[in-house]
C-alpha positions, 0 to 999 in steps of 0.5 A: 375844885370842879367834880366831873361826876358830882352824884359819886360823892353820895359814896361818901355816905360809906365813910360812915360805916367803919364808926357803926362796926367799931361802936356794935363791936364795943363791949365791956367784959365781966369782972372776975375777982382773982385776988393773986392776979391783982399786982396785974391790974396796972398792967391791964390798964396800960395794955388797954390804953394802947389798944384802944389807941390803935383801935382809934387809929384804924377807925380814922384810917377806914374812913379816911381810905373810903372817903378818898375812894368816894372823892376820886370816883367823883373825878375832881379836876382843878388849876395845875397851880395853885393860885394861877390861871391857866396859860395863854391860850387861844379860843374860837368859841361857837355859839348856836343861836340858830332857829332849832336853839329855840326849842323849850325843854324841861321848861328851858329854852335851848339858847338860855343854857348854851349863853350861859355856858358861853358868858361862863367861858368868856368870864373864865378867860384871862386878858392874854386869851385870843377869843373868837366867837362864832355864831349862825351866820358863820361869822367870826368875831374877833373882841375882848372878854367884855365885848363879847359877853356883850354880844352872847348877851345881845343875840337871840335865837335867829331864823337860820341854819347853822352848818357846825362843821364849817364853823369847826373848820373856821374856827379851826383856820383860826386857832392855828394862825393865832401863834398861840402855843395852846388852842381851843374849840369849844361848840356850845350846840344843841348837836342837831344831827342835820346840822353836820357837814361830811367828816372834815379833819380841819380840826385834826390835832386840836381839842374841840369841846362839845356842849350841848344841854342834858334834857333830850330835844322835845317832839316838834312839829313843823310847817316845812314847805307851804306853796300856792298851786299853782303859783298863779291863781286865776280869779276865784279859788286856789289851792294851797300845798302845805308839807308837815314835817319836823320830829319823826311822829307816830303812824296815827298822829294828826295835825290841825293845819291852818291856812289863812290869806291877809289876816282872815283865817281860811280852810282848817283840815286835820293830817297826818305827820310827815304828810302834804295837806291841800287847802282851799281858799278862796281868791283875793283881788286881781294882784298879788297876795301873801298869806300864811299857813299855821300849826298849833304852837308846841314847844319850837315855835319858830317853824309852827308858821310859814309864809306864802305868796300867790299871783291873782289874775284875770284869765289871759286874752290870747290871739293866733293863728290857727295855721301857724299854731297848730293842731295841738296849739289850738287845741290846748288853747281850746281846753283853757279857753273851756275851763275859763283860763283864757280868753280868745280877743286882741285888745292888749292880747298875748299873741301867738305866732312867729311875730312879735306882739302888738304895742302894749301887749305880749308875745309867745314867737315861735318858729314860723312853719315854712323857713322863709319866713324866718328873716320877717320874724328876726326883723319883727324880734329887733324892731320890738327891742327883743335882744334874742334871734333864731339861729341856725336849725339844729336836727338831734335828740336833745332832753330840755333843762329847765329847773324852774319850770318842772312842766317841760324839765326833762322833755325831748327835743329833735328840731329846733333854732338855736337861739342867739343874742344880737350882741354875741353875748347869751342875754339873761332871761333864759327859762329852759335849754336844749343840749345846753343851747338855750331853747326858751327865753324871754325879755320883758313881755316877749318869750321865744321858743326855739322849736314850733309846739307839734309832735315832730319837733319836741314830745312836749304835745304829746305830755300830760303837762302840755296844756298846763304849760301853755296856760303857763306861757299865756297867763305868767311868762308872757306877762312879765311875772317872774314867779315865786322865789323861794330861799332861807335866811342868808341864802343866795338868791338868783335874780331874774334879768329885769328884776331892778328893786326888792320891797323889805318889810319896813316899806323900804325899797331895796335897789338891786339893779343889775345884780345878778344875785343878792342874799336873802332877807335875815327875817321870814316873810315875802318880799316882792320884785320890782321891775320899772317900778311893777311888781314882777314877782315874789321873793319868800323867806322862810326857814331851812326845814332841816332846822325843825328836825331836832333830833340829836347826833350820836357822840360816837357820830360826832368824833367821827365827823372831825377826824384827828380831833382831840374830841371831848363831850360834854353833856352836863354844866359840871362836866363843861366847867372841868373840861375848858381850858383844861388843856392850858394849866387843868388837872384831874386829882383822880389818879392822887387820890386813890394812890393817897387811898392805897397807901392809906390802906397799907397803912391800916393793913400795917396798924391792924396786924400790930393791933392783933399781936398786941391783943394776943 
């Protein structure tokens, strides 16, 4: 027998109160002598010990009245048949050991309570269950009583997220296509509420059964989002962005923030919750680096660290011509120049123009400024393998789409060349678009633009981003760096045309050769691409901030979140253990016991009116 609500059997305590009243109400009467009533004395003697009797009676009614009273408050539920398990039933079970189920509170990790709940429901299931259990990855797990308990046992919380209504939905597709008569959905979670989805009514008509541990979430801090600044970091220092974020924090509270690059810790800085800390270092050698930025440990230490990745590189020689360039051109490539971030030369040079690059080195082509020369530039794109060609002049008003360029996303467009593959089929490598035609492209060392760099062909020269993009074009996209990836666990990863290999941590390299996507590494940390054998640029897997947010979802938000669901929550191991399989051959002895109290006190109502008439 289970109590739902064990702290009511402390009622117990009042059963004790009908034996004080009758022993303070006991008391022996005076002897008077009346010699001529004496023949009554036997008389006395029996009336006495009837009344005691009933006296007797009524006490044992009053306790017994208060007792089921205290019992039925106590909401016990047990088997529907004595000595019988309960029926068939299938159970898709959801465990979540995503990275949130690693927070400790009261001193007990999230995770330990949940795989205790899961290994006591697997251990009450009978061998004509169907049993499903569903973990952080979304899948579903199909196996006996023993293999699953092994698997429970087996798992650890894990760096990814958990989306708990599309696991309700899976497990809901589940039940219903199992052919049991009785089905269940038990979801054993700490309920974070960035974990659900919007209301979806795949569960509608089924019980799903809700855990999730009594202690409230602690307070968490979390490094959320760390990146070099820029992604590219010329000799010398750089600057690291990182985002705190996590448990919403007092206005005044501080953080101490870390970053530190190949081990050796870096600049420390104190900021405040929910802010943006920006940290110098100091720049490694030429080539790529990782390092990471750290938060003192609290009590989920999962998210207290977060990886990063940078490019270190000489500033770029760069040749043009200052007739094709332009005044803007030239003149951004002057204040790089001044700052250090290139440098004007030709041997192995990034060259500007209308023609394609030198052996060995790489090209920015353009449009030429009078349309003549627009055949010499197709033909110098073919002869240097680049599968891209200048097409027809388009004259309209178009706003650029590039998403992982926010220099010039949004930026307009009045004259351009539509872009065009040699083969009629749109190559890969496309960085921007123009009216949904692509505007800026690249293969290998080689980026086309589809208009010339001046005011009268796109507002890009007259945007404050203007020279920051052209030092993006001269120091990254025209070497070949492919930039910085960023993904969660799991997550689907885009991957760039000329990308063949990823590095995994072990040392291994992983062959992704014309894969147009692959899904991200289980662990955090920085995975590098390769391209011929080079490295091109940087994958980084952390986790998904939404899993440092532990705050909880309501219980009414959580109803409404799988409508026409039978929903049932339980916020206590006792109330869980009632409530599983309760469906399947479980009942609650509420409404028994106090019909049972009821009858008992008509009972005592019954002796006590006897008692009085007997007395008088």
């Amino acid at each position: 027998m289970v109590f739902l609500q064990p702290l009511a059997l402390l009622l117990l305590g009042a059963a004790l109160v009908p034996p004080l009243l009758h022993l303070f109400q006991r008391r022996r009467p005076p002897d008077v002598v009346f010699p001529a009533m004496r023949y009554l004395r036997q008389t006395e003697r029996e009336a006495k010990r009837t009344i005691r009797l009933r006296h007797l009676l009524l006490l044992l009614l009053r306790v017994a009245a208060v007792a089921l009273v205290a019992l039925a408050a106590g909401r016990p539920v047990v088997p529907a048949r004595v000595g019988a398990g309960h029926e068939p039933t299938a159970l898709a079970l959801i465990l979540d050991h995503s990275l949130s189920s690693g927070a400790v509170s009261r001193g007990v990790r999230t995770f330990d309570d949940l795989a205790a709940r899961a290994g006591e429901t697997l251990r009450a299931a009978q061998p004509s269950d169907a049993l499903w259990l569903i973990g952080a990855d979304g899948v579903a797990r199909r196996g006996s009583q023993e293999a699953l308990l092994a698997v429970v046992t087996a798992a650890r919380p894990e760096a990814v997220r958990l989306d708990l209504s599309a696991a309700v939905a899976t497990a809901a597709r589940l039940v219903r296509a199992s052919g049991y008569a009785r089905g269940e959905i038990h979801v054993l979670s700490d309920i974070q509420l960035s974990a659900f989805g919007p209301p979806d009514s795949a569960a509608a008509g089924l019980p799903v059964l809700v855990y999730h541990p009594p202690a409230d979430p602690p307070p968490n801090r979390a490094v959320v989002s760390a990146r070099a600044s820029p992604a590219t970091w010329l000799v010398g220092s750089g600057t690291v962005a990182a985002e705190i974020g996590g448990a919403p924090e007092p206005a005044d509270a501080r953080v101490a923030v870390t970053v530190s690059m190949g081990g050796r810790p870096g600049a420390r800085s104190l900021v405040a919750a929910r802010d943006v800390a920006l940290l110098s270092v100091t720049a490694p050698a030429i080539g790529w680096a990782t390092g990471d930025v750290s938060l003192e440990p609290d009590e989920l230490r999962a998210d207290d660290r977060r990886p990063f990745a940078v490019r270190v590189v000489p500033p770029a020689t760069v040749s043009w011509d200052p007739g094709e360039a332009g005044p803007f051109l030239a003149a951004a490539l002057g204040a790089l120049e001044r700052a250090g971030e290139v440098h004007p030369g030709t041997a192995l040079a990034v060259r500007l123009g209308p023609m394609a690059a030198e052996p060995g080195g790489a090209a920015v082509v353009f449009p030429p400024r009078d349309p003549v020369g627009l055949g010499t530039a197709n033909r110098a794109l073919a002869a240097a393998g680049v599968p891209w060609r200048f097409g027809p002049r388009v004259e309209r008003e178009d706003t650029l789409a590039a998403p992982r360029l926010p220099e010039i996303n949004g930026a307009r467009v009045e004259r351009r060349y539509r872009l065009e593959s040699s083969s009629g089929v749109e190559a890969r490598g496309v960085l921007a678009r123009a009216g949904g035609d692509p505007w800026l492209v690249r293969s290998g060392r080689t980026v086309v633009v589809g208009s010339r760099l001046a005011p009268d062909e796109t507002s890009l020269p007259l945007a404050s981003g203007f020279v920051p993009f052209v030092g993006l074009l001269v120091n990254r996209l025209a070497r070949g760096d492919e930039g910085i990836l960023e993904a969660a666990p799991g997550e689907t990863v885009p991957l760039p045309d000329n990308v063949t290999a990823l590095t995994l941590g072990d040392g291994t390299v992983r062959r992704v050769e014309g894969a147009r996507a692959i899904a991200a590494p289980a662990a955090p940390g920085v995975y590098f691409l390769l391209a011929a054998g080079d490295t091109a640029g940087a994958l980084v897997v952390a986790p998904d901030p939404r899993e440092s947010d532990l705050r909880r979802a309501a219980a009414s938000d959580i109803a409404g979140r799988f409508p026409g669901a039978k929903v049932t929550i339980a916020a206590s191991p006792q109330a869980y253990a009632a409530e599983r399989f309760r469906g399947s051959g479980r009942s609650e002895l509420t409404g028994w016991l106090l019909a049972a109290a009821l009858l008992v006190l008509v009972a005592e109502a019954l002796v006590a009116a006897g008692t009085l008439e007997r007395s008088a």
